[in-house]
GUVEXDREN-860958 format. One record per atom (N, C-alpha, C): residue number from 1; residue in three letters; x, y, z; atom name. Coordinates in nm, 4 decimals, padded with zeros to 6 digits. Example, Ala and Ser with C-alpha at 12.3 -4.5 7.8 and 13.67 -1.06 7.14 Angstrom:
pos, code, u, v, w, site
1, Ala, 01.3190, -00.5690, 00.7800, N .
1, Ala, 01.2300, -00.4500, 00.7800, CA .
1, Ala, 01.3200, -00.3300, 00.7800, C .
2, Ser, 01.2850, -00.2250, 00.7080, N .
2, Ser, 01.3670, -00.1060, 00.7140, CA .
2, Ser, 01.2900, 00.0030, 00.7870, C .
END
This chain:
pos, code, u, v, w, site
1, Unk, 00.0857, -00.1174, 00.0000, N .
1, Unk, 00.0000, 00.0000, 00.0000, CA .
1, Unk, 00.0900, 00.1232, 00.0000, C .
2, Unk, 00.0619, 00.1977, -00.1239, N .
2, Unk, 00.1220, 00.3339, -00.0606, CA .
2, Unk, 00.0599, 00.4234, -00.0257, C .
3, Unk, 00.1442, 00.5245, 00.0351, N .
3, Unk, 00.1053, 00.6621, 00.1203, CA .
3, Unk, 00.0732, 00.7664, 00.0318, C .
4, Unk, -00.0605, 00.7958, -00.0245, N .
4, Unk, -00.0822, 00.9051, -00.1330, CA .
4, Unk, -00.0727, 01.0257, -00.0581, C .
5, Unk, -00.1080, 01.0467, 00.0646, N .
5, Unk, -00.0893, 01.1666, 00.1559, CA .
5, Unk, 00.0110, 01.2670, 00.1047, C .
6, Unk, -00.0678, 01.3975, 00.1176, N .
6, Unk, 00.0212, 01.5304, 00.0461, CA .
6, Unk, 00.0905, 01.5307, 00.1950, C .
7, Unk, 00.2603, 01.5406, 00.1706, N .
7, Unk, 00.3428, 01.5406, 00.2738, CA .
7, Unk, 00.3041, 01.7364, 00.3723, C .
8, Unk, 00.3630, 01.7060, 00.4530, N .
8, Unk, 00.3588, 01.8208, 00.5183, CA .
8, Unk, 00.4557, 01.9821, 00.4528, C .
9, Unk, 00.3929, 02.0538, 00.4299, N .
9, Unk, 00.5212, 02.1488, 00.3717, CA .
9, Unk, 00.5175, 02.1090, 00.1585, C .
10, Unk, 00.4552, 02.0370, 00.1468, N .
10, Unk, 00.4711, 01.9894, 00.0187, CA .
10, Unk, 00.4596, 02.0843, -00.1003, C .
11, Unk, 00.5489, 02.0628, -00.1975, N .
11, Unk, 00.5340, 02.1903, -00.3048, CA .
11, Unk, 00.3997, 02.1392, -00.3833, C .
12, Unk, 00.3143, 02.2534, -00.4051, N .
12, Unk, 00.1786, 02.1853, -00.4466, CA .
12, Unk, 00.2164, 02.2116, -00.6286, C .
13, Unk, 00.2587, 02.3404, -00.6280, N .
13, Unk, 00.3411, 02.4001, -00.7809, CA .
13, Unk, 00.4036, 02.2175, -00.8339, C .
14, Unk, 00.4891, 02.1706, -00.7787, N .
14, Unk, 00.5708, 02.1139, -00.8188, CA .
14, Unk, 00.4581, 01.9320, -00.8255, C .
15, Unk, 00.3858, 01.9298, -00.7807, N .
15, Unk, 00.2899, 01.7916, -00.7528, CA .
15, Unk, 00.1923, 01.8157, -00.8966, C .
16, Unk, 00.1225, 01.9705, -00.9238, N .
16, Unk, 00.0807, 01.9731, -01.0545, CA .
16, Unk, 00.1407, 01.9611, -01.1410, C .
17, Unk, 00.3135, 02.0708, -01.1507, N .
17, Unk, 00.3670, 01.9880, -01.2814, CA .
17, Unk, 00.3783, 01.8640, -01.2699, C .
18, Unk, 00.4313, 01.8106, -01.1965, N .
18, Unk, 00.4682, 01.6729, -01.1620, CA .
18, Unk, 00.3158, 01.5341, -01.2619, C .
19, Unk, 00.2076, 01.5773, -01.2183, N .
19, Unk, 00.0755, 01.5291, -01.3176, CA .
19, Unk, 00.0642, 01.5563, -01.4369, C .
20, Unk, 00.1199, 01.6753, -01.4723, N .
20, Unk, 00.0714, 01.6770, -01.5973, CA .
20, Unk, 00.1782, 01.6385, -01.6831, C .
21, Unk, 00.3140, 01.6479, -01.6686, N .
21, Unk, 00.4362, 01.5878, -01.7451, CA .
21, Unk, 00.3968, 01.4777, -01.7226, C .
22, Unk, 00.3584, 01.4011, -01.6389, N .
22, Unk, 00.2991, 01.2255, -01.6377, CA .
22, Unk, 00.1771, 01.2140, -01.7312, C .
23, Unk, 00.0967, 01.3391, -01.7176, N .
23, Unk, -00.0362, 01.3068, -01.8174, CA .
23, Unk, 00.0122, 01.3052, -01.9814, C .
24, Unk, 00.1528, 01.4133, -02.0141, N .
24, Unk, 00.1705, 01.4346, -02.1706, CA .
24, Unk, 00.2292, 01.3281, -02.1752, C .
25, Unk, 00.3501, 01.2622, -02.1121, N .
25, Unk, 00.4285, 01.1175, -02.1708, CA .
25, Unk, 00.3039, 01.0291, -02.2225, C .
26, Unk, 00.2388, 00.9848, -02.0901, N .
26, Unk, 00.1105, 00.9017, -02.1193, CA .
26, Unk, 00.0627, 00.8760, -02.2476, C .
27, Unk, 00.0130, 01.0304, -02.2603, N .
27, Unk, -00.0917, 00.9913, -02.3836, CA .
27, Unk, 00.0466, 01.0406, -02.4948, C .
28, Unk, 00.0741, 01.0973, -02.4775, N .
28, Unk, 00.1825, 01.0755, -02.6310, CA .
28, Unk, 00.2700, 00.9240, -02.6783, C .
29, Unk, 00.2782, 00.8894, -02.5387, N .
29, Unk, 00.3034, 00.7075, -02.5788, CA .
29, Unk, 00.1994, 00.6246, -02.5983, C .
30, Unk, 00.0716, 00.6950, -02.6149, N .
30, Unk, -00.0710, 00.5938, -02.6570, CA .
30, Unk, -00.1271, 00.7089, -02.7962, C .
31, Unk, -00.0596, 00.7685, -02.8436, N .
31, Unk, -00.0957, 00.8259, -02.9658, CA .
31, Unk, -00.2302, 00.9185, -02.9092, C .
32, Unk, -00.2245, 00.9819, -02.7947, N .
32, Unk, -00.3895, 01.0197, -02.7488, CA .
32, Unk, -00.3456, 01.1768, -02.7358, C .
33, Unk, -00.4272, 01.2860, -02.7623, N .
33, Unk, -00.4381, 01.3934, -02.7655, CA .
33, Unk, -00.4216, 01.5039, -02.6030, C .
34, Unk, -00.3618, 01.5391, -02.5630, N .
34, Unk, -00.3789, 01.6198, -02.4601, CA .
34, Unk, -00.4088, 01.7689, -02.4558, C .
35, Unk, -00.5440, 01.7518, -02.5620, N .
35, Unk, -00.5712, 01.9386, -02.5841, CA .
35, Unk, -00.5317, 02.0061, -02.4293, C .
36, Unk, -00.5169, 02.1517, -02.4967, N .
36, Unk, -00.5104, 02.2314, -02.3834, CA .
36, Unk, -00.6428, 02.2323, -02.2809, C .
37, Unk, -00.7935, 02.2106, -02.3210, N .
37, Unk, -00.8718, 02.2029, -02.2316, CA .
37, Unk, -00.8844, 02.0564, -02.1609, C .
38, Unk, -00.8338, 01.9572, -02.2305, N .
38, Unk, -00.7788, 01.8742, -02.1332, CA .
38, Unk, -00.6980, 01.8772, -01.9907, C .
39, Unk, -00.5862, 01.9592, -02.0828, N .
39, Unk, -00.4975, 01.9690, -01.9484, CA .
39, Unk, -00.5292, 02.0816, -01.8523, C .
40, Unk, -00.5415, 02.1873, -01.8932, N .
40, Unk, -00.6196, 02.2455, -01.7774, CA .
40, Unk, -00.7985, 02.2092, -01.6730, C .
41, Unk, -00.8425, 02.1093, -01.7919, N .
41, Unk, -00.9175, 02.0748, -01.6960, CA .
41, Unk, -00.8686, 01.9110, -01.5700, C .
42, Unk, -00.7036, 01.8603, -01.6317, N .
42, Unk, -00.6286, 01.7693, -01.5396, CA .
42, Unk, -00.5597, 01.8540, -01.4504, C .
43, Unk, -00.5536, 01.9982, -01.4638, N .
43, Unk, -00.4831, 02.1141, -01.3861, CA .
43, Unk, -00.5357, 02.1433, -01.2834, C .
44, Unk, -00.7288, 02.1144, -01.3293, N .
44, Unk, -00.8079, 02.2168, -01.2086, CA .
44, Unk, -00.8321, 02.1023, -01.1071, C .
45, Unk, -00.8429, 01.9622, -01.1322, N .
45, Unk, -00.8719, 01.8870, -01.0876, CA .
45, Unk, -00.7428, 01.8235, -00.9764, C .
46, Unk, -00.5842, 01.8357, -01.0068, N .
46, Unk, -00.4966, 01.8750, -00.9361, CA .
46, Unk, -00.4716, 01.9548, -00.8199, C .
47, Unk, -00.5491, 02.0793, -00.8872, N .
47, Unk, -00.5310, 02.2167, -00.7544, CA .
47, Unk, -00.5484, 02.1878, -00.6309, C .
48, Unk, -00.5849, 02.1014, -00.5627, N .
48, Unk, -00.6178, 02.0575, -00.4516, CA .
48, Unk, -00.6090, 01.8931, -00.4106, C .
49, Unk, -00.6312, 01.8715, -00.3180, N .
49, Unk, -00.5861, 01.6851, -00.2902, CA .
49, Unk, -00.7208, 01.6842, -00.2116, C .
50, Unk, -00.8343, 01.7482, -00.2861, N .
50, Unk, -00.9930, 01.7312, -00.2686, CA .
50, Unk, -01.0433, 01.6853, -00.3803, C .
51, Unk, -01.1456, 01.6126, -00.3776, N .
51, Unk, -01.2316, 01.5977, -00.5153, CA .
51, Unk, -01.2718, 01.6925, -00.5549, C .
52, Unk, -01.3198, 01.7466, -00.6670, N .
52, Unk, -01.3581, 01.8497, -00.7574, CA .
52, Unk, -01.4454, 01.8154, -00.8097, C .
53, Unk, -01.5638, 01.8674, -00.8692, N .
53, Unk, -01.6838, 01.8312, -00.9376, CA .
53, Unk, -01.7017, 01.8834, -01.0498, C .
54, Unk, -01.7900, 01.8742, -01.1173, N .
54, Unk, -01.7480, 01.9225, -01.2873, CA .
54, Unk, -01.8464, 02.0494, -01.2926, C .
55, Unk, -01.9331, 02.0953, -01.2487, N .
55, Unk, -01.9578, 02.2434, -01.2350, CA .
55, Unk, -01.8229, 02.2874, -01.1367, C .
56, Unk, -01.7299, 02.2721, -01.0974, N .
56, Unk, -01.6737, 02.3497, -00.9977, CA .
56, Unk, -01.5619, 02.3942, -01.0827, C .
57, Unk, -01.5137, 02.2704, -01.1769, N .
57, Unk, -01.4238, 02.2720, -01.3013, CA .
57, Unk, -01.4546, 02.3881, -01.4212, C .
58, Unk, -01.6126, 02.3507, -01.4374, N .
58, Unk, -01.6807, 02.4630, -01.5122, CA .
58, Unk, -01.6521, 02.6100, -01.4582, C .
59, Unk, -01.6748, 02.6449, -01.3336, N .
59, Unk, -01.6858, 02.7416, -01.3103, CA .
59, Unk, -01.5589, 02.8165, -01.3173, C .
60, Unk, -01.4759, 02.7574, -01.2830, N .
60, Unk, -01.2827, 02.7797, -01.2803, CA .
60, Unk, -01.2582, 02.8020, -01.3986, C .
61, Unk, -01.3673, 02.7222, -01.5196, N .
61, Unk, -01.2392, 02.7594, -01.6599, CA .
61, Unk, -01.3488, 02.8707, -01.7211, C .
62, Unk, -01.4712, 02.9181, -01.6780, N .
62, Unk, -01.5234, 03.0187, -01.6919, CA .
62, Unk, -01.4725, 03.1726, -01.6463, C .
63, Unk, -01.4218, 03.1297, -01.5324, N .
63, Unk, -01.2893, 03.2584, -01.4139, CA .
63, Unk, -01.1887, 03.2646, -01.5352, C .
64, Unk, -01.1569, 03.1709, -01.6079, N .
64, Unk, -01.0509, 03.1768, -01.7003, CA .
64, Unk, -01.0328, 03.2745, -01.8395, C .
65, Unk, -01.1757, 03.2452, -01.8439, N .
65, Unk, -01.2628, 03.3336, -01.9624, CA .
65, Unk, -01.2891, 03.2557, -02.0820, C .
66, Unk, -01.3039, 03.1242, -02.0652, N .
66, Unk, -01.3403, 03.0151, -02.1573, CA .
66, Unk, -01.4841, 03.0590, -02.1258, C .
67, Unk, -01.5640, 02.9938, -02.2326, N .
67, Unk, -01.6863, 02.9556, -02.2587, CA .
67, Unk, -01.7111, 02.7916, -02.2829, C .
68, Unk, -01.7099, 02.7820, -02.1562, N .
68, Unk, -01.6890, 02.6245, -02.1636, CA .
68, Unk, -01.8337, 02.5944, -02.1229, C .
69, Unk, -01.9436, 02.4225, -02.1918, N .
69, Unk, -02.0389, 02.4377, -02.1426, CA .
69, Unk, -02.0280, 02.2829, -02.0681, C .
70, Unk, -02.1455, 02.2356, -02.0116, N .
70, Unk, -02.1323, 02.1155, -01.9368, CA .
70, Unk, -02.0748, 01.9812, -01.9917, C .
71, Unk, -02.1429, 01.9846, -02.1340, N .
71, Unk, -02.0503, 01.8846, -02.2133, CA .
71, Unk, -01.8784, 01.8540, -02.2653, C .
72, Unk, -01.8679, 01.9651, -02.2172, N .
72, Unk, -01.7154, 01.9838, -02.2937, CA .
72, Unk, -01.6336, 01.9710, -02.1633, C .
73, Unk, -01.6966, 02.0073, -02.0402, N .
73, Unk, -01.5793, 01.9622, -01.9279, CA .
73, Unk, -01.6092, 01.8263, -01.9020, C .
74, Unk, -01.7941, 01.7482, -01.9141, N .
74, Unk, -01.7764, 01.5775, -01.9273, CA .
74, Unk, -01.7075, 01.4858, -01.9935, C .
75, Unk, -01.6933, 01.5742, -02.1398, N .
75, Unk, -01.6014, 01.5152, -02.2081, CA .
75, Unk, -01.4291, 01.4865, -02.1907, C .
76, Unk, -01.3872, 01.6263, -02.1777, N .
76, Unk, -01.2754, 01.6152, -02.0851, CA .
76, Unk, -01.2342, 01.5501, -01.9419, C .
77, Unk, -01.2873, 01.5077, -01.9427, N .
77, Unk, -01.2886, 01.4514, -01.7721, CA .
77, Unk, -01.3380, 01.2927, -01.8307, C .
78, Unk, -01.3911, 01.2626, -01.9343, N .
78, Unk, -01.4476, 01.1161, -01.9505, CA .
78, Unk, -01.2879, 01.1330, -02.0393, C .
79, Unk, -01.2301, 01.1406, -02.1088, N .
79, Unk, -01.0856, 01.1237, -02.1575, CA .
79, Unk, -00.9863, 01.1157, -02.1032, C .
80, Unk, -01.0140, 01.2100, -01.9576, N .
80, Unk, -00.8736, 01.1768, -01.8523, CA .
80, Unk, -00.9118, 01.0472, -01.7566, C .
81, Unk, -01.0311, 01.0126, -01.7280, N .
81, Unk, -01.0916, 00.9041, -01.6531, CA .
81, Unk, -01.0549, 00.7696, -01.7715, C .
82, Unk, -01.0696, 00.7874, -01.9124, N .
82, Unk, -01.0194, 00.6721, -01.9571, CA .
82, Unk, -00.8681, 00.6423, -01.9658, C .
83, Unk, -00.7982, 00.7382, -01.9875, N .
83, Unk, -00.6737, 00.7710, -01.9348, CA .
83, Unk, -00.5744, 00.6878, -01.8315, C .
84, Unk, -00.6654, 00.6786, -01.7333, N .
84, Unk, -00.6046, 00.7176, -01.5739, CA .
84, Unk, -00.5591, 00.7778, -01.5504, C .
85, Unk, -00.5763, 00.9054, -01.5813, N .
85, Unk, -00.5377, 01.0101, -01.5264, CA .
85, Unk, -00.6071, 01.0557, -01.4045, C .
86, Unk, -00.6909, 01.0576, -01.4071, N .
86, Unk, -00.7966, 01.0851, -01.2885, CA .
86, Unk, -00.8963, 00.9681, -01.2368, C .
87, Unk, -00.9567, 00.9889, -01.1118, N .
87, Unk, -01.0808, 00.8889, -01.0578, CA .
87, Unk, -01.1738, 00.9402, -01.0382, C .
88, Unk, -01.3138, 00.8799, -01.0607, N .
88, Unk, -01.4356, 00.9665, -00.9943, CA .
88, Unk, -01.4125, 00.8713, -00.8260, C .
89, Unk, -01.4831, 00.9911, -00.8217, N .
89, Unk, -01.5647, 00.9698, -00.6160, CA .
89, Unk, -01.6806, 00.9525, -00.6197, C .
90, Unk, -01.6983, 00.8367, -00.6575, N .
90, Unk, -01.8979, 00.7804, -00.7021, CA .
90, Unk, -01.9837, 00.8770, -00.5700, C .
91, Unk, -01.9362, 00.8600, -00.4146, N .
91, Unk, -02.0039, 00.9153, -00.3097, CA .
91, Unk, -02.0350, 01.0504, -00.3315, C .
92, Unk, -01.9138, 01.1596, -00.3900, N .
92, Unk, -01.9448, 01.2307, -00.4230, CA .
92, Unk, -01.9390, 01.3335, -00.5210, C .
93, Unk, -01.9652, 01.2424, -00.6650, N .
93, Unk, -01.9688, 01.2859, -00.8110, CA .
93, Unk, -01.8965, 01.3608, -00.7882, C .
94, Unk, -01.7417, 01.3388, -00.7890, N .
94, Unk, -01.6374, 01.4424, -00.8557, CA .
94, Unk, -01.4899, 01.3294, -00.8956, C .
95, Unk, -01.4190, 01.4553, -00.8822, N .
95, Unk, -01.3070, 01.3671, -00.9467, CA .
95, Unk, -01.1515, 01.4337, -00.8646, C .
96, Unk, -01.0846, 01.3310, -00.8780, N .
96, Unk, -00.9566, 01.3312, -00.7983, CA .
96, Unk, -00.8429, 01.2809, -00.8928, C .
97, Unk, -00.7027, 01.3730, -00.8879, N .
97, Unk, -00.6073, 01.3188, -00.9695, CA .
97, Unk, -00.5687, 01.1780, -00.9285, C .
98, Unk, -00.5169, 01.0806, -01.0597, N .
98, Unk, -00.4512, 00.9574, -00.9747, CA .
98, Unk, -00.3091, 00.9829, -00.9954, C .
99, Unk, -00.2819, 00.9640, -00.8692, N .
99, Unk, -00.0981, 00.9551, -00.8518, CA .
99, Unk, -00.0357, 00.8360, -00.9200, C .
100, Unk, -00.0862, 00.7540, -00.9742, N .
100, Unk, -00.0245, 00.6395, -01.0389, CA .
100, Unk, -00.1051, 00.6472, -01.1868, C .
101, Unk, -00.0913, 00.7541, -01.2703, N .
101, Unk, -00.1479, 00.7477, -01.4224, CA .
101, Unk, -00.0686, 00.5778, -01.4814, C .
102, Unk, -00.0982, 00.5225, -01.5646, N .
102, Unk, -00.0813, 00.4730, -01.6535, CA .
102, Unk, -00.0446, 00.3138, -01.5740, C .
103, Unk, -00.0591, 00.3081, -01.4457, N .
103, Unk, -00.0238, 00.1585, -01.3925, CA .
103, Unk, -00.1802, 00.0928, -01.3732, C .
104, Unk, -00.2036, 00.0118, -01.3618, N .
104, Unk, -00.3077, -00.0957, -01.3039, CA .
104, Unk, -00.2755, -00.1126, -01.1618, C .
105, Unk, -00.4272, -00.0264, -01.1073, N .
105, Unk, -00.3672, -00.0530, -00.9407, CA .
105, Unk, -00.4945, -00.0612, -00.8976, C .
106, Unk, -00.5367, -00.0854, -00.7610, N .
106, Unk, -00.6552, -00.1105, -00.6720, CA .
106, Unk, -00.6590, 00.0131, -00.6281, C .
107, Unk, -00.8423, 00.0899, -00.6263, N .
107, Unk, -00.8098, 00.2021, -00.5960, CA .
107, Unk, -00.9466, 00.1952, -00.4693, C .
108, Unk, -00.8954, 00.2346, -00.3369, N .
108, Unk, -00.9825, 00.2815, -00.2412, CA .
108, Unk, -00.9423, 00.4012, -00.2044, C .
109, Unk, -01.0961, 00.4944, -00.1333, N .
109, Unk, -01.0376, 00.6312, -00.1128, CA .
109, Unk, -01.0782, 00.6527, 00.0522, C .
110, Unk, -01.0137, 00.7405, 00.1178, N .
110, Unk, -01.0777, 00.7421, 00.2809, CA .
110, Unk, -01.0648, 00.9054, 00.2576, C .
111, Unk, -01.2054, 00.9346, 00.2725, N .
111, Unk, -01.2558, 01.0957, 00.2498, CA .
111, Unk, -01.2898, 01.1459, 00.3638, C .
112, Unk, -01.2098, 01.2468, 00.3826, N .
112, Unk, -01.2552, 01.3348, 00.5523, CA .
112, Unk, -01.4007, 01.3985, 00.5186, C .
113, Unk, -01.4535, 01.3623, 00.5939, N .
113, Unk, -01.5749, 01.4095, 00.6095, CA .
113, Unk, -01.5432, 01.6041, 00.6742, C .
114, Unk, -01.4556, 01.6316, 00.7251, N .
114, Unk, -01.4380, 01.7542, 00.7822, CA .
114, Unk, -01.3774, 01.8681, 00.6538, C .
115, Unk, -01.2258, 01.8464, 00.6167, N .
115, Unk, -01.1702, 01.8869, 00.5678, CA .
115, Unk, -01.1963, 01.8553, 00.3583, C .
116, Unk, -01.2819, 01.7521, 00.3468, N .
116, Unk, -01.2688, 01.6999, 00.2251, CA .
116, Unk, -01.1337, 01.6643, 00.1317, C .
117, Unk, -01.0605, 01.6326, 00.2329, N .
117, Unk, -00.9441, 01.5802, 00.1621, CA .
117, Unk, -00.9787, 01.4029, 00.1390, C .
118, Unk, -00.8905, 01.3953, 00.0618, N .
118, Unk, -00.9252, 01.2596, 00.0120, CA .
118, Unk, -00.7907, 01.1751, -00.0357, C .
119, Unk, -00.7861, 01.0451, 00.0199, N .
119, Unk, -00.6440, 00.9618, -00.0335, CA .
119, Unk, -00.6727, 00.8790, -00.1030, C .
120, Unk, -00.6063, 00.8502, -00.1869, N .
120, Unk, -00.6079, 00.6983, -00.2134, CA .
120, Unk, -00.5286, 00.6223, -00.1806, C .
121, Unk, -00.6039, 00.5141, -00.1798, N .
121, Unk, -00.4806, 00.4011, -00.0454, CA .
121, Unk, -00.4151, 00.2881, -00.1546, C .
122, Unk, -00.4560, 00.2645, -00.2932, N .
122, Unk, -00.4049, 00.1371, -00.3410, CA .
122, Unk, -00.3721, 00.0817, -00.2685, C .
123, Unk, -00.4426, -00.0138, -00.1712, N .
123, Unk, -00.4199, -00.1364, -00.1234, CA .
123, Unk, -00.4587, -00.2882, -00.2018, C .
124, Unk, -00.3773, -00.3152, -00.2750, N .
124, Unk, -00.4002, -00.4851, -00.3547, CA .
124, Unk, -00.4698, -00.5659, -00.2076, C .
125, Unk, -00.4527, -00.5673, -00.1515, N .
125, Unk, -00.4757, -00.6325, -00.0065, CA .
125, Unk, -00.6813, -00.6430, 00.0236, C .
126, Unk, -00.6721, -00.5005, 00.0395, N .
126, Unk, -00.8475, -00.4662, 00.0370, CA .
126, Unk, -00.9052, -00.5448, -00.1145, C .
127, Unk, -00.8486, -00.5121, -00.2314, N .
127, Unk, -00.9120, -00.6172, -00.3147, CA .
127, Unk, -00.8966, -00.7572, -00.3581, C .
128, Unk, -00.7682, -00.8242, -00.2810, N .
128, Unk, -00.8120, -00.9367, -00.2597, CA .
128, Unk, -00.9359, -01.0276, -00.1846, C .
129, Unk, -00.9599, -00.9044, -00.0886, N .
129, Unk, -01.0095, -00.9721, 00.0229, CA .
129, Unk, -01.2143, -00.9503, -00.0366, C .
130, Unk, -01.2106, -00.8644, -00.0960, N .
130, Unk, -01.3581, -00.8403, -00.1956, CA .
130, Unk, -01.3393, -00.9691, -00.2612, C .
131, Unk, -01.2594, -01.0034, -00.3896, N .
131, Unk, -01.2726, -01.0923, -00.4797, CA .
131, Unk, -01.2766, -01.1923, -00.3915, C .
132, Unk, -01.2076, -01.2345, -00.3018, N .
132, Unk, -01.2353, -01.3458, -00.2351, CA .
132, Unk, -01.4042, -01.4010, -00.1585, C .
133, Unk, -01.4189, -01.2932, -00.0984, N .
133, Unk, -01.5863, -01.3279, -00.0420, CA .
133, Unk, -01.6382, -01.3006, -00.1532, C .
134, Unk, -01.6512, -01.2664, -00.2168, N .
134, Unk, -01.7229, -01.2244, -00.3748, CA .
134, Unk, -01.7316, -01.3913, -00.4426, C .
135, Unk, -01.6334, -01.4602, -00.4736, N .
135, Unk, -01.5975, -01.5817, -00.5260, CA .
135, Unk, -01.6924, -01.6783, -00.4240, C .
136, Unk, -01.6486, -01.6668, -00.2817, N .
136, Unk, -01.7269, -01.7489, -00.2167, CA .
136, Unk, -01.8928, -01.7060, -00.2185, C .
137, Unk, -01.9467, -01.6238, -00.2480, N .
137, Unk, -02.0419, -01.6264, -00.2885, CA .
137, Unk, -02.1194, -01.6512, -00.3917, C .
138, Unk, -02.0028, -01.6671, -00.5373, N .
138, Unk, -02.0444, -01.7016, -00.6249, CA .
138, Unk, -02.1152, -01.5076, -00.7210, C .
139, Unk, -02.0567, -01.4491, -00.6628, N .
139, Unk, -02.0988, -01.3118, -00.7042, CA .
139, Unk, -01.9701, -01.2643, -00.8225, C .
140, Unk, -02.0498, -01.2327, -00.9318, N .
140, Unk, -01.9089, -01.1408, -01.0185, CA .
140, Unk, -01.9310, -01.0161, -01.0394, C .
141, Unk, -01.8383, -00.9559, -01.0005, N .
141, Unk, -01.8249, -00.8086, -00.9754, CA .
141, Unk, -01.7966, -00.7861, -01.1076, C .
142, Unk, -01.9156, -00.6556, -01.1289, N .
142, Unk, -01.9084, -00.5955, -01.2576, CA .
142, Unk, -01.8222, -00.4230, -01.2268, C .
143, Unk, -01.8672, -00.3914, -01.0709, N .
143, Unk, -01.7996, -00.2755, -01.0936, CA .
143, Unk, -01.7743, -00.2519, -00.8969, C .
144, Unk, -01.6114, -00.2059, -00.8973, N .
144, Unk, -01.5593, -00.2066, -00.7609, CA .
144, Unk, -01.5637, -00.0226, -00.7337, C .
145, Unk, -01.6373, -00.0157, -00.6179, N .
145, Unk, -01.6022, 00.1598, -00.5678, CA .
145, Unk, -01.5898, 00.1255, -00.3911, C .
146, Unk, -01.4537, 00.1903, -00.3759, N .
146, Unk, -01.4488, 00.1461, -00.2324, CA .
146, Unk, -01.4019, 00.2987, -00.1740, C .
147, Unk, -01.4929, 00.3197, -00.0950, N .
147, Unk, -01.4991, 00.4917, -00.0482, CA .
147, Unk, -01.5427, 00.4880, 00.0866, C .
148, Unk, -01.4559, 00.5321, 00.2186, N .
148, Unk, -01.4410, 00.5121, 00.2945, CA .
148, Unk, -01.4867, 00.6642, 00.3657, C .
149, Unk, -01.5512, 00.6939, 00.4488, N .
149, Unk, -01.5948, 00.8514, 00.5223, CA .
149, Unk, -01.5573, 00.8093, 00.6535, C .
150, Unk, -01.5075, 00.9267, 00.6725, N .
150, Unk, -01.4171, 00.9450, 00.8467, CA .
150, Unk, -01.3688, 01.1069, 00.8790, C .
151, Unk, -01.2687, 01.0757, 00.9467, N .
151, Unk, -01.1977, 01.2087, 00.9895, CA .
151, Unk, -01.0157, 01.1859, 00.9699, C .
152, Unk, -00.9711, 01.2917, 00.8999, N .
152, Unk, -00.8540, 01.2748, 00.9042, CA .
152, Unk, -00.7584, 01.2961, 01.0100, C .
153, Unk, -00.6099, 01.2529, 01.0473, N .
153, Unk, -00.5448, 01.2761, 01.1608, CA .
153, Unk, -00.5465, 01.4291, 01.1624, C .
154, Unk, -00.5002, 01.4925, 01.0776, N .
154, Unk, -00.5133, 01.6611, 01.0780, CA .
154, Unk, -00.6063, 01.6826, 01.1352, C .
155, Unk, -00.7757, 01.6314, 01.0907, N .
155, Unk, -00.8693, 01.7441, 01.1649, CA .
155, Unk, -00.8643, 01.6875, 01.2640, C .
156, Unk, -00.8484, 01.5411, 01.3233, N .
156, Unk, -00.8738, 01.5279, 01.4679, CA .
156, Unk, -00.7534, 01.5440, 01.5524, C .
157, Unk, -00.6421, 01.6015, 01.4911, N .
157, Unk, -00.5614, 01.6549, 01.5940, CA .
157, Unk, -00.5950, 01.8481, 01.6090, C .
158, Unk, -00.6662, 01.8908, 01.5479, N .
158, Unk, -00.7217, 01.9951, 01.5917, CA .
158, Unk, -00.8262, 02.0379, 01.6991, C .
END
């Protein structure tokens, strides 16, 4: 499992470039397009280590002075989601960068209910342990969302 946690002191400047030079290799080694409203809408969705929602995206690239309408940031956001570039938060229809673009990984999230920060834990471990009672039940999983609500150590050390 790794530690997706934004470190303490962390350059946030340097974590967005850091996504999006991972988002252009990506798709330029899959022949896939990274328009500019792509990447600024993998930019807005970065700005924070919160989920983001796609009016909130809208509204940011409207501050921008785009005329962007609801379809064109779904679309963008359904291209970085096929990607892996990003994840939705089924709990709460938005979207979160993935720190591991272009690998095959297990994705659970534990969302502060206080602060709305959000991790992902890739634990292979948590989805063994689904497929396994899943199997013993004879159940086939067509689709895995594992979203966890709590409090983070930050807010409860406040």
């Amino acid at each position: 499992m790794t530690d997706a946690r934004p470190k303490p002191h962390h350059n946030h400047r340097a974590c967005i470039a850091s996504a999006l030079n991972a988002a252009e290799k990506l798709c330029a080694g899959r022949g896939e397009q990274l328009t500019e409203l792509r990447r600024r809408v993998l930019e807005l969705v970065w700005a924070g280590h919160k989920p983001v929602g796609a009016y909130q995206i809208l509204n940011s690239l409207r501050e921008d002075g785009r005329s962007a309408a609801p379809p064109t940031v779904y679309r963008a956001l359904d291209f970085l989601l096929a990607q892996g570039l990003v994840h939705r938060v089924e709990s709460l229809n938005a979207f979160i960068g993935c720190p591991h673009p272009g690998e095959a990984h297990a994705t659970q999230f534990l969302i502060c209910k206080d602060c709305g920060t959000a991790v992902e834990l890739d634990d292979p471990g948590i989805d063994r342990a689904i497929d396994g009672s899943a199997a013993r039940l004879g159940f086939a999983i067509a689709a895995r969302t594992v979203e966890i609500s709590g409090t983070c150590a930050d807010c409860r050390a406040r």
